[in-house]
N, C-alpha and C positions, 0 to 999 in steps of 0.2 A: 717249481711249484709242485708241491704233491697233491695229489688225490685226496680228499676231504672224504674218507671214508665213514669217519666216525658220525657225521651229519649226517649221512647218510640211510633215511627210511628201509628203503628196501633193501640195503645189505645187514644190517639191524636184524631185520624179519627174518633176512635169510638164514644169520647166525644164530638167531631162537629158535627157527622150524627145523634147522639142517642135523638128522642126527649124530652123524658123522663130524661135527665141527668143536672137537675139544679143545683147548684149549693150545695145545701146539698145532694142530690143523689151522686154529684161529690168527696164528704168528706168521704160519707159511701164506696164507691167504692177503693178509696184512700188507704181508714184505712185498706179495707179487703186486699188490694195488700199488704200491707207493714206490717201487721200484723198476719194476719187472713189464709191466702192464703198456706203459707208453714208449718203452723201447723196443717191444714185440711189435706194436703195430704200428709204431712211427705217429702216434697224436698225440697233440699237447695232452697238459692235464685238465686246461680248464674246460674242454670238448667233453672229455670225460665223467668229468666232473658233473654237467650239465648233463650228459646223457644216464649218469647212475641219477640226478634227483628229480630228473622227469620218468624215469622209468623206459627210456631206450634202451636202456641195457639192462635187463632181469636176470637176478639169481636165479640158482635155483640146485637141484642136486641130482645125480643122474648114479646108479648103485652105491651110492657111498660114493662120488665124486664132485666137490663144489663143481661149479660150472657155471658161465658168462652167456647169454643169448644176446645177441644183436637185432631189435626188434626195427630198428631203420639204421638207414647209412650213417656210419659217423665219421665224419672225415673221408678217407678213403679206406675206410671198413665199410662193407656191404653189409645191407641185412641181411639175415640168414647167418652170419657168422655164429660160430659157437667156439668158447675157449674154455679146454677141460683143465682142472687146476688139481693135478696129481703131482706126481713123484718126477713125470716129465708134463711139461705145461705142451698140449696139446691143441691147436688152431683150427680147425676148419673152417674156411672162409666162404662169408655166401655166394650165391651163383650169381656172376655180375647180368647187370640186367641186358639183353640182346634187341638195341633199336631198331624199329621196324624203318623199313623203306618203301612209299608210294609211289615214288616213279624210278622205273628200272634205269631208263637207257640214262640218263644224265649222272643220278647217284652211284653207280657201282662206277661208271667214268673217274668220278670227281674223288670219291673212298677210298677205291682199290689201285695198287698198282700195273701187274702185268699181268696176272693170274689170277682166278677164283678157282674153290672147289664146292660144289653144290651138293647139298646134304639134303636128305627127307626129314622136316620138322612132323613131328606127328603128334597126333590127339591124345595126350594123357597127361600126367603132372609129374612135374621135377620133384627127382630124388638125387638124394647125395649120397654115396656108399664107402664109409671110410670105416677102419680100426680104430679102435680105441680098447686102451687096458685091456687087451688081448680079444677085445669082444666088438665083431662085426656089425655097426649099424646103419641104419636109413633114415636121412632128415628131409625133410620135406623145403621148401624152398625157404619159407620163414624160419626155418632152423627147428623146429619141431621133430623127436624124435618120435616116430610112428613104428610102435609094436608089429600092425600086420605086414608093414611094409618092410621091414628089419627082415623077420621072419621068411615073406616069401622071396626078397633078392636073395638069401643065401639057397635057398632051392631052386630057385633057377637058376640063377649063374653061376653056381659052384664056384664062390672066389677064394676058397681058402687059401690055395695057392698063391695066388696073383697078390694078395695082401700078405703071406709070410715076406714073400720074396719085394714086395713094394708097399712096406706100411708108411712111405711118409707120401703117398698117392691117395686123391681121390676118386671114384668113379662117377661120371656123372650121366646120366642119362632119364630117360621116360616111361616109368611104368604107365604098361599100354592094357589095352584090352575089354573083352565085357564085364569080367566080373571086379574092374578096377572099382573102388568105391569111393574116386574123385571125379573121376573124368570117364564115365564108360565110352569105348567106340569101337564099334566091329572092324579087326582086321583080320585077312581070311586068314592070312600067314604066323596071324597071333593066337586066333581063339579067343579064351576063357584072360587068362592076365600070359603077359611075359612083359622083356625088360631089354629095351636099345639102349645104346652106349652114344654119345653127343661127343662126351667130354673126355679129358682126361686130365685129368690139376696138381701141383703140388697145394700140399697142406696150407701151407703159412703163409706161402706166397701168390699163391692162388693164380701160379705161372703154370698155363694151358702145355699141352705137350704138341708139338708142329705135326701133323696131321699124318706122315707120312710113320713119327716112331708111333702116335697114338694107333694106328691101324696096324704095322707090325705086333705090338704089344696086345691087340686084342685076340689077333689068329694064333699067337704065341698061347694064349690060354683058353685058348674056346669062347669068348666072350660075345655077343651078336653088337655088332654094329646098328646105328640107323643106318637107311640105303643111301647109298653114293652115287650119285649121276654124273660122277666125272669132274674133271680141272679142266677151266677153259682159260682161253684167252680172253680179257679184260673187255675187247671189242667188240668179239662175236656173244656174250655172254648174256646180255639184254636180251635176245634173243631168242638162245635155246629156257632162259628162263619161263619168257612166256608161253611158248609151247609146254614147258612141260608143267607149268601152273594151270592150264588149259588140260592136261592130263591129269592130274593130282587131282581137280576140280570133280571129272567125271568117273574118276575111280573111288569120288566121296573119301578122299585125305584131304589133309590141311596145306599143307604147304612145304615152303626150303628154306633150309639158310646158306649162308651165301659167307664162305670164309675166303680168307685167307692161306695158302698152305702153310704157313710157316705160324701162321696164327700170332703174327707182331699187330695185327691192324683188327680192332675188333669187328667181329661178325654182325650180318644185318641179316635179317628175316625178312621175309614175303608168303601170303597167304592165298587160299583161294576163294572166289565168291564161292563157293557152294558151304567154306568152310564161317564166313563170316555169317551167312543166312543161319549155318545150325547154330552159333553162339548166337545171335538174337531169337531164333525161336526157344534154345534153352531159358534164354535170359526175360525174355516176355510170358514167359509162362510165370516164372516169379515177378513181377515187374517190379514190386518196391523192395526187392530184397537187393536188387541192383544198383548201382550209381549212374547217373544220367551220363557221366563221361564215358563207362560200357558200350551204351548204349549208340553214343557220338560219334566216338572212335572208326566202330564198326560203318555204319554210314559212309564215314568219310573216304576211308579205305574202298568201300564201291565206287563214289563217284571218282575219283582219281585212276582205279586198275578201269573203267567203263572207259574214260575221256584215252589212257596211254594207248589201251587196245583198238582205239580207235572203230568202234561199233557203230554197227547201220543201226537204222529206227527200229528195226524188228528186234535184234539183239538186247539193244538196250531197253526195250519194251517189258521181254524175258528178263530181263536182271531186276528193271522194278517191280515184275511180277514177285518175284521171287524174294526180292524183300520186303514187299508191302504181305507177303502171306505169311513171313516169318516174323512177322512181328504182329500182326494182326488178330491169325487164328489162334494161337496158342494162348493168346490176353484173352478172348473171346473166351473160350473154352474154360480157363480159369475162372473168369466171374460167374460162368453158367454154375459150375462145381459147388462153387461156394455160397453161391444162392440159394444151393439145395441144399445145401448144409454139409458138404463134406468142410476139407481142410487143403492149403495148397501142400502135398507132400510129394515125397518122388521113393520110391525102395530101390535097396540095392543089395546084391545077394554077393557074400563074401565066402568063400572057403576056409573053415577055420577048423583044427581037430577038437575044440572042445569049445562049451558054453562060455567058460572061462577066457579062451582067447577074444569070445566077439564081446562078453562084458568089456575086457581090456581096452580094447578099439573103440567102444561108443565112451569110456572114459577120454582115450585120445581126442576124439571128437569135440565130445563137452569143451576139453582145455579149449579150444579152438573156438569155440563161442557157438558149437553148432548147437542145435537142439535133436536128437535123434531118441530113438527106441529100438529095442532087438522084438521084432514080432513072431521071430519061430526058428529052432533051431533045431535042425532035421536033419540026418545023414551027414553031418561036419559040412553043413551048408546052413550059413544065417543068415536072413532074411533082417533088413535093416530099414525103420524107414524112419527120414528126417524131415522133418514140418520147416516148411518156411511161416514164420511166424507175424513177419512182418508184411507179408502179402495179405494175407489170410485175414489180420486184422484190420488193414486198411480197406480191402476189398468190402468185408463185412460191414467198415461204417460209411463207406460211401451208398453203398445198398442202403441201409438203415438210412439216409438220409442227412449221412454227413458231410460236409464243405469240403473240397481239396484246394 
């Protein structure tokens, strides 16, 4: 069965918007739907099919290059995936998703086999760092390519090298830092923004590298790692976890993940309370811009690490404190704001050398459904603030005397 291109809305659109797309551009594009497209990524046609006429998969064109986004999994494509349709058909597969774990000692028994290696999960958002037609970019975890973030991974990590010599590799890792403008969070050893390394992928096949060549291959080119706390044994590892999530906690990080070295079994995540309290105090400060599953999630994660760690009446006393205040004052606080007539927003100041670059970034933004504003652009530092819109309004008509 082939690919029902021609029915097709959104490739239509694409081939009207796309300037690039003449009329043999249009044949190669064709051949690769109807040929090329379901033998790359191993799914049927009619998956496909179904995901181009809901719009799981959007066109779109990146310098003069068609190109495929994966806006949810299709089969065993990840979202995030992007497929560039040049001269060589180009894959980048999205970051598979990393299941969390609520109880140590039984799950890492029952997952792993003889070995773990424990990594520092840390507070920022996944990027992807791959080549393409000679030109180095950054995707954000929806497949989203992000101009500032393109920009500043080649200034920090200097990867020219590392991409001549391994253009069919990804990088994958966490822009960290305060002046990130997803995820800001102070680390001393970061500063203003810089960039950990998680991962290391092939392209197409989105086979991980075993832990031992990915950490040669990064000292090989100067690359920073996230921190490493060692390989343990499978038995004692429940253990040194929670001491060191009990550490992680009071140095205000987030958390670990918990691999495999060989990386055949995939990796499980563990967090810290102090790290779940600041995502509900983030998250209650917008409250309706949130999903109630956010919200749930985090909860639940306390009362299962409260019940494993087995905490006396006082401890656990301190952990409800700590969540009934991250959830509590920041909602407080926002309807007071808004009472008086502000708006729920939050700024965020980004390093850019020119007006130009932060107009381009709050374009990126918009695609993305945000709502933002550039409010001052001073010394190649711009001041950014984004309104949550849906707080702001709700908040306002329940004041006003509206029903929820």
């Amino acid at each position: 069965m082939k690919i029902d291109w021609r029915r097709n809305n959104s490739l239509n659109n694409f081939f009207f918007n796309c300037s690039s797309c003449n009329l043999e551009s249009r044949v190669v594009i064709e051949d690769f739907l109807d040929k090329k497209l379901q033998q790359i990524l191993g799914v049927k046609a009619e998956k496909l099919n179904h995901a181009l006429e809901t719009g799981i998969i959007k066109f779109f064109e990146f310098q003069g290059i068609p190109a495929l986004q994966f806006k949810k999994d299709v089969g065993n494509i990840e979202a995030g995936t992007v497929i560039y349709i040049n001269d060589n058909i180009e894959v980048i597969r999205g970051f598979p998703k990393i299941r969390r774990t609520l109880m140590l000692f039984p799950t890492i028994k029952n997952h792993f086999k003889d070995k773990i290696t424990i990594e520092e999960k840390m507070n920022g958002y996944n990027v992807r760092i791959a080549i393409i037609d000679n030109k180095i970019i950054a995707l954000t975890r929806r497949g989203y390519l992000c101009p500032y973030t393109t920009k500043k991974a080649s200034e920090i990590l200097g990867i020219k090298d590392f991409f001549y010599d391994n253009p069919h590799l990804v990088i994958c890792g966490e822009m960290v830092g305060t002046d990130n403008p997803y995820v800001s969070h102070f680390y001393e050893e970061i500063g203003s923004l810089g960039f950990r390394v998680f991962d290391i992928r092939e392209k197409s096949s989105n086979k991980p590298l075993a832990l031992k060549d990915k950490y040669k291959i990064l000292e090989k080119y100067g690359i920073p790692s996230v921190r490493v706390f060692g390989t343990f044994d499978v038995k004692y590892a429940p253990q040194k976890i929670t001491e060191l999530i009990k550490e992680i906690g009071e140095e205000d990080r987030e958390g670990v993940v918990i691999k495999d070295p060989q990386m055949k079994i995939s990796p499980l995540k563990y967090t810290s309370s102090k790290a779940h309290d600041e995502e509900l105090l983030y998250a209650f400060t917008y409250p309706f811009d949130f999903g109630k599953d956010f919200f749930f999630s985090r909860v639940i994660r306390e009362g299962f690490q409260a019940f494993e760690m087995g905490e006396d009446q006082k401890e656990l006393q301190d952990r409800a404190r700590r969540l009934g205040e991250a959830i509590l004052f920041p909602m407080v606080n926002t309807i007071k704001n808004i009472a008086s007539g502000d708006i729920a927003s939050e700024e965020v100041i980004i390093d850019v050398e020119s007006q130009e670059e932060a107009e381009e970034f709050l374009r990126h933004l918009h695609d993305l459904g945000v709502y933002a504003s550039l409010i001052e652009f001073k010394n190649k530092r711009a001041l950014i603030r984004r309104i949550h819109q849906s707080t702001t309004d709700k908040i306002k008509n329940i004041i006003n005397g509206g029903l929820y």
